[in-house]
Phi, psi and omega in degrees: 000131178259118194296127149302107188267154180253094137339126193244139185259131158337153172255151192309065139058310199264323203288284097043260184275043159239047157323324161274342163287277189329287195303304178257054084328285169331273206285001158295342179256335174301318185343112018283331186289183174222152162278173203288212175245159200273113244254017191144165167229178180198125176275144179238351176158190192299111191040053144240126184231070141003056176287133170242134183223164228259168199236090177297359194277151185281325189281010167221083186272128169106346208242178197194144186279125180251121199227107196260109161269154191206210189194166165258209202269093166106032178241148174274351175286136140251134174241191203253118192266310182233150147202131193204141192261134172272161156281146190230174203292168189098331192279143172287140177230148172283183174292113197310137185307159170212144171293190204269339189310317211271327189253326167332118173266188179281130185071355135310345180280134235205167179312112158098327177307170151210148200237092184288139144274111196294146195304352207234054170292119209257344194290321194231165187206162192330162181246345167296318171287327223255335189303154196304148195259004180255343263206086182327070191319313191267339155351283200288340188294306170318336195232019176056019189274346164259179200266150204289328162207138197256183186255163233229145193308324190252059098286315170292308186316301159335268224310324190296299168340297195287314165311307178319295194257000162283209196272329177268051161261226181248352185272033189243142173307324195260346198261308195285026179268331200312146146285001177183169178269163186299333199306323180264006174252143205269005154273333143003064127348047181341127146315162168260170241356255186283331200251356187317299198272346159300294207224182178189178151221159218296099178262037159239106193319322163307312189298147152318356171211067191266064191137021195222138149339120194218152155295134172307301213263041183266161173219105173236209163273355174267013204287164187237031146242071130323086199315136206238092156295130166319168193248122188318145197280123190249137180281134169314128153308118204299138172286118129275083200283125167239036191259304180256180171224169181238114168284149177253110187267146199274144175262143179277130187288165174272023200207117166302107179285337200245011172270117272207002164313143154298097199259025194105300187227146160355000000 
C-alpha cells in the first residue's frame, strides 16, 4: 500500500512582491482610513495570492483587509482580483443566524402577529388519527366536522414537560410553601384525555394561577382545604346602670378626730 502525496505549489514570486498594488486596493476601500500594516500572504492556488493588512477602525479590532491578486499564464502584470475585509482570529463576530422559526420565543408573539405551521410540524398529526377512539373516524372526516390537525404524542409530551418545569409545576417557591398540593384542591379543574392525572386548571380567582394550566403536584396558599385560624376572642363591653344608685354609709375610722392628743406630727 502507497501513500498519496499532494503537492502544495510555491506561491507565485511576482504574486508575492505585489505588496503595493495590494495595499493601495486596500486603501481605495479603507477610505477615509488607511490600512494597517501588512500582516502577511497566503497562496490560493497556482498565481494566486491573498495579502492581508491590519484594519485600524475601532469598530472592527481583530478583522483585517484581505487583497487577493493574480497574474495570467505567461504574463508579467500582476493585477488585483478581490479585495475585502475579513474577520481574522480574535474578531467580534455577530452571532450565528438562525431562522425566525429557531429564535421565536414563548411570548413573542404579539397583538396582530401570525404564526404559520410547517407541514411537517412532528408536534401535530391528521385530526382524523388523533381523535377520540370512541368517536366515529370516517364520520368526522366525510363531514368536515374535525380539526384539520391535532396534537400529536411527542407534541403532548413537550407541552407535559414543559407545564411540568414551569412556574406551575412543583418545583417552585409557593408550590413548596403550598399547605398541600393541587391534586386535593377543590378548584383543581382536571384536563380531559391523556393529561387528566397530570395538570388540570386552576379555578379560584384568589390563586395566582387562576385561569392557568397547573401541574396536580402544583401548590399554592389558596388551596381550599387550608386550615383556618378561629377567629380571635373579642371582650364583651362591660353593662352600666346609670338609671339607679347605691347609698354608701361612711365608716368610722381609728382615730378620735376631736381629741386634741398630740399625735407626733403637723
Amino acid at each position: 500500500m502507497t501513500r498519496t502525496r499532494t503537492r502544495v505549489a510555491a506561491p507565485d514570486q511576482a504574486c508575492v512582491a505585489a505588496v503595493d498594488l495590494a495595499r493601495e486596493a486596500a486603501r481605495e476601500l479603507a477610505s477615509p482610513g488607511e490600512p494597517g500594516e501588512h500582516l502577511g500572504f497566503e497562496g490560493q492556488g497556482d498565481r494566486i495570492v491573498t495579502h492581508y493588512f491590519a484594519c485600524l477602525d475601532r469598530a472592527y479590532r481583530g478583522w483585517r483587509w484581505a487583497v487577493t491578486v493574480t497574474r495570467a499564464s505567461r504574463a508579467k502584470n500582476v493585477t488585483v482580483s478581490e479585495a475585502v475585509l475579513l474577520p481574522g482570529p480574535g474578531a467580534l463576530l455577530a452571532p450565528e443566524w438562525l431562522p425566525w422559526s429557531e429564535r421565536l420565543l414563548p411570548g413573542d408573539l404579539g397583538v396582530g402577529d401570525l404564526l404559520p405551521t410547517a407541514e411537517d410540524d412532528d408536534r401535530l398529526v391528521p385530526g382524523f388519527t388523533g381523535a377520540d377512539p370512541e368517536i366515529d373516524h370516517q364520520m368526522i372526516f366525510e363531514y368536515g366536522l374535525g380539526r384539520a390537525r391535532v396534537l400529536s404524542a411527542i407534541g403532548r409530551d413537550r407541552a407535559a414537560k414543559r407545564w411540568h418545569s414551569g412556574a406551575s409545576g412543583p418545583h417552585t417557591p409557593i408550590a413548596h410553601a403550598a399547605p398541600a398540593q393541587c391534586s386535593t384542591c377543590g378548584f383543581f379543574w382536571p384536563l380531559a384525555g391523556g393529561l387528566r392525572g397530570e395538570f388540570g386548571v386552576c379555578a379560584n380567582e384568589y390563586a395566582p394561577d387562576d385561569g392557568k394550566v397547573v401541574a396536580a403536584d402544583h401548590g399554592c396558599g389558596a388551596h381550599s382545604e387550608a386550615a383556618v385560624m378561629p377567629p380571635p376572642v373579642e371582650q364583651a363591653t362591660p353593662i352600666l346602670d346609670d338609671l339607679g344608685y347605691d347609698l354608701i354609709e361612711d365608716e368610722q375610722g381609728s382615730v378620735d378626730e376631736s381629741a386634741s392628743e398630740e399625735l407626733g406630727h403637723s
